[in-house]
N, C-alpha and C positions, 0 to 999 in steps of 0.2 A: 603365701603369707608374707608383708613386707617386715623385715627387721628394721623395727623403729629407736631412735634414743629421742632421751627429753632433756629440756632445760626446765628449769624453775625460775626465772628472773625478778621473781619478789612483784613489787612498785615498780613501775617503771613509767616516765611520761609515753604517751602515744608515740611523738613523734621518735624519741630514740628508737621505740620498739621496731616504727614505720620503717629506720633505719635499717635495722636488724634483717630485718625481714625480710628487705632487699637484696643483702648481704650472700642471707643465708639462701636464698632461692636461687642465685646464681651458683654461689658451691652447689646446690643439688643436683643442678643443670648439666655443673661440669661434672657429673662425679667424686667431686671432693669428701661429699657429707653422705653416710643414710638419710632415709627421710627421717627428720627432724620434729616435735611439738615442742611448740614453744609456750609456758604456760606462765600467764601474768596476771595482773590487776593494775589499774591505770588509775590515779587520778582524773575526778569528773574532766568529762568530757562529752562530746556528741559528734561523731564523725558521721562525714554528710554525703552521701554514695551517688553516683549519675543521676541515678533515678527521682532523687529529691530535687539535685540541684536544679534539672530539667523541667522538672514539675512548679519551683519556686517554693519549696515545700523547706522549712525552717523549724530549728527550734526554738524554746521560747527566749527572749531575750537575755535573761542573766543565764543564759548555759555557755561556758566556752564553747568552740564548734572546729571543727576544720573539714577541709574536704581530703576525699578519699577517692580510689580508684576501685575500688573492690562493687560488687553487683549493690543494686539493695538501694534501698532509704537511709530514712536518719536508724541510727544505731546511738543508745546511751552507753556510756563506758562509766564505771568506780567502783568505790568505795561495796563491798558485797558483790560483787560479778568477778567469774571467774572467766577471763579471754585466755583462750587455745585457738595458737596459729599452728595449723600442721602448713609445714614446707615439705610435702610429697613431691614425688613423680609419680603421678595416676599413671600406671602402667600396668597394673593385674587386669585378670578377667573381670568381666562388669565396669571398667572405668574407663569405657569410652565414649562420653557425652558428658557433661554438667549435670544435667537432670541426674542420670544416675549417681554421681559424686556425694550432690545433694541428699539426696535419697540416703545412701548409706552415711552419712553426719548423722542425718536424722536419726533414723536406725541406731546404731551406734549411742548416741544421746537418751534415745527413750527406752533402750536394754540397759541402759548405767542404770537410768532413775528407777526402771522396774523392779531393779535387783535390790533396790532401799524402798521400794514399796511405795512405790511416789507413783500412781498409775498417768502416763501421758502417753501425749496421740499428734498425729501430724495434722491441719488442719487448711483444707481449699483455698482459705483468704491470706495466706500468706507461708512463705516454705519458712523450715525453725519447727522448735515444739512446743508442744501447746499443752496446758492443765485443767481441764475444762474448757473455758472461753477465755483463758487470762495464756497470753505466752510468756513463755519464760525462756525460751534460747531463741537466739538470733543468729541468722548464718548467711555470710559473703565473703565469696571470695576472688581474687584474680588470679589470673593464668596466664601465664609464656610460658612458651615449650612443654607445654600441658604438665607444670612444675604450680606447684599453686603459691600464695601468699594471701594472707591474712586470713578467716576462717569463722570461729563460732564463738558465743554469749553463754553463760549460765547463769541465770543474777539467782541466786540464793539469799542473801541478805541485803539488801539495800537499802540507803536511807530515805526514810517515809517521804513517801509523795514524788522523791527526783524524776526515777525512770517513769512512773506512769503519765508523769504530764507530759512526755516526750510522745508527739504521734507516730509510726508508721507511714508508711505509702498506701494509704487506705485503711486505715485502721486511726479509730478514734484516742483521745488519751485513756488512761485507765487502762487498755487493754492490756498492753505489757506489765509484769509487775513482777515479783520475786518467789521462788519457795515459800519463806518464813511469810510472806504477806499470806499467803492459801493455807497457812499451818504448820509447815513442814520446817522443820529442827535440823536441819544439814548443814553440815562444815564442808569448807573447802577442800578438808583433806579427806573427809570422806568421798568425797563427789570426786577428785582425781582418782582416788583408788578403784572407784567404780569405774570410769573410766579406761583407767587401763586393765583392769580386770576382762572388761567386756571388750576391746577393741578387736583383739584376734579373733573371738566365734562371730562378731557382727560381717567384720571380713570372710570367714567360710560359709556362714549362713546368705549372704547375701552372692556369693561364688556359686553357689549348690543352688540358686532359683535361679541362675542365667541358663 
């Protein structure tokens, strides 16, 4: 089980965070740090992953945008989404490939929301979780020295219409959307606590099937 500490950084633009991040994943590297979550909200934004740029795949024109190094497509950031960058060293049992890493975010994400009664699931057209047919978490990240940076989405409240006109890498608009859009009354500070509540057993649970 890894011993984790967390930051809270409030608001923060992207780009400092992007700084941070940097920062912080090299102390991981060398030992400096535990593994670290860094937990924030960004003003709007839309960072634009390989996969997008590759594709020529854009958001709509009045969104800010920047590119990113982490896996994935376009990703919306603001106002109601909660961003958790875990700066790990993937080094326990079971976290030896990406896919697996992947896997237990997911995991991890859909035991928080289960535990507030939010039933979600993972879903074939795209990794992140999903509420129905609507996603609501989004997950990329990048690696050196199998240390990661950058990480996962929660939009919980958002304001009407931004994220869902944002498309995916195969996924139409509308699909992405929030909590409170599907019904659901959750706070940010509920949704961390469920978060850390769950992190350790998603980690033994996911130890105990390898």
């Amino acid at each position: 089980m890894r011993i984790i500490e967390s930051q809270d950084l409030g608001i923060i633009e992207h780009e400092n965070a992007d700084s941070l991040m940097k920062e912080y994943q090299q102390m991981r590297i060398n030992d400096k740090i535990p593994d670290t979550l860094l937990i924030c909200e960004h003003p709007e934004i839309v960072t634009i992953g390989p996969r997008a740029k590759n594709d020529g795949i854009r958001p709509p024109v009045d969104y800010h945008s920047t590119y990113v190094d982490r896996g994935g497509g376009l990703t919306w950031h603001g106002p109601g989404q909660i961003v958790v960058y875990p700066i790990f060293k993937w080094n326990l049992e079971g976290e030896s490939n990406v896919k697996s890493i992947i896997h237990m975010i997911e995991e991890w994400v859909i035991q928080s929301l289960n535990s507030m009664g939010v039933e979600s699931r993972r879903d074939e057209r795209m990794q992140g979780v999903w509420i129905g047919d609507n996603k609501i978490c989004s997950i990329g990240l990048s690696f050196l020295r199998w240390t990661s940076r950058h990480g996962f989405t929660i939009n919980y409240d958002t304001p009407e219409g931004r994220v869902e006109m944002v498309s995916g890498c195969g996924l139409g608009a509308d699909t992405t959307t929030s909590l409170s859009k599907l019904g659901f009354d959750l706070t940010k500070e509920q949704i961390v606590q469920a978060l850390f509540s769950n992190i350790n057993m998603v980690n033994r649970e996911l130890a105990n099937q390898d």
